[in-house]
N, C-alpha and C positions, 0 to 999 in steps of 0.2 A: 126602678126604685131610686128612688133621689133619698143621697147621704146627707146629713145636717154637718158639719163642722162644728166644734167649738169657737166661740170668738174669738179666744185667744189663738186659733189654731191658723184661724184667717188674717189675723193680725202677724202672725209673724210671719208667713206666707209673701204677705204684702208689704214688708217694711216696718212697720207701724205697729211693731208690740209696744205691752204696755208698758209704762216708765218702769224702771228699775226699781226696785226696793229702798226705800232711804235707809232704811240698816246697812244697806250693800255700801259699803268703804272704796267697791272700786264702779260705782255705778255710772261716773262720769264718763268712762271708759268705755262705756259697752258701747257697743255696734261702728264706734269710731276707730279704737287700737285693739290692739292682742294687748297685755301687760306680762311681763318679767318681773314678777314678787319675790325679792331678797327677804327673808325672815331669819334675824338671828336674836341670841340673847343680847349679845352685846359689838360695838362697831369695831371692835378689834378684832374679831374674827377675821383670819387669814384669806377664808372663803368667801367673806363678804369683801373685799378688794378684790382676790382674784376673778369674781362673778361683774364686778365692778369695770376693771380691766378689759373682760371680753367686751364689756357695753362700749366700751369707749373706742376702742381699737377697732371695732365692726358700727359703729355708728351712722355710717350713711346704707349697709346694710340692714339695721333696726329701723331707719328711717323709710328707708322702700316697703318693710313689710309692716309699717303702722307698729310698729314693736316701741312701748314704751317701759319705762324702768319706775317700779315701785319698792321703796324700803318700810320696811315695820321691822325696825330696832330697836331693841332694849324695851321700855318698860313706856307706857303710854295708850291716851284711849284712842287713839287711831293703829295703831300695833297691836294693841288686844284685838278691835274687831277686827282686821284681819288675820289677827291669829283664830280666833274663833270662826270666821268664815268659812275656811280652811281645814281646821280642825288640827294647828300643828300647839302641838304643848311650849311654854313657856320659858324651856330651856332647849329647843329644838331648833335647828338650823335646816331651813330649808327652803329651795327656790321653782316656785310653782307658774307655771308658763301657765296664761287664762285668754282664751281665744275672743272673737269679736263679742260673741253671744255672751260671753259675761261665766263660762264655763272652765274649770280647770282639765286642761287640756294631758299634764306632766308634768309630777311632782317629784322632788329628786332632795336625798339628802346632801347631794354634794354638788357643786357650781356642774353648770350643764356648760358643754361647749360647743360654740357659738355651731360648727357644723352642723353636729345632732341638733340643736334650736332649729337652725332655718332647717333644714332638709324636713324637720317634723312639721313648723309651718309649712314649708312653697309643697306637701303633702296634700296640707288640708282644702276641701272643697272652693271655700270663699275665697282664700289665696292664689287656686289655680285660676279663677275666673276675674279676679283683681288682675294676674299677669295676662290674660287675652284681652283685657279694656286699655291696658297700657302701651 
């Protein structure tokens, strides 16, 4: 008995799903980086520089794991739709790790550090088979 797939099913199979959502704010993203999404109310927040800090201080770290850094601060239509993406309210601080596929991976109200980040990446399937190509 031969199974049908769905198209969709065959396309992602093979590389070659379908484009992104243009609703999706981070649709640029997919299939090339992970994203690290900073969401606060405002950039004075403590956790938004300490979150900031790990990025900088682990940077060629972020950079081996395709790990790129998105902020949606303060009040704004590119901060809304990922806030609404997401689904974090508009006084909420939180920073959500979103893997190749365009999926949130780890969401946390408090800055993730950089350890628990990679060890939860070099985890994930894509990542293990990214470090056997390299």
């Amino acid at each position: 008995m031969t199974r049908m797939l769905p198209l969709a099913a065959i396309a992602a199979m093979s590389g070659f799903a379908a484009p992104a959502s243009a609703d999706d704010p981070l649709a640029a993203h997919r299939w090339k980086s992970r994203v690290l999404v900073i969401v606060a109310p405002e950039g004075g927040d403590p956790r938004v520089e300490a979150q900031r800090r790990e990025a900088r201080v682990r940077r060629a770290d972020y950079a081996e794991r395709d790990l790129v850094l998105v902020e949606a601060i303060g009040t704004g239509a590119e901060a809304d739709r990922i806030r609404h993406r997401f689904g974090i309210g508009a006084g909420d601080f939180r920073v959500v790790l979103v893997g190749k596929d365009g999926e949130a991976k780890l969401t946390e109200a408090a800055p993730i550090p950089s350890t628990r980040l990679f060890s939860m990446i070099d985890a994930m399937p894509m990542r293990r088979d990214e470090k056997g190509r390299r």
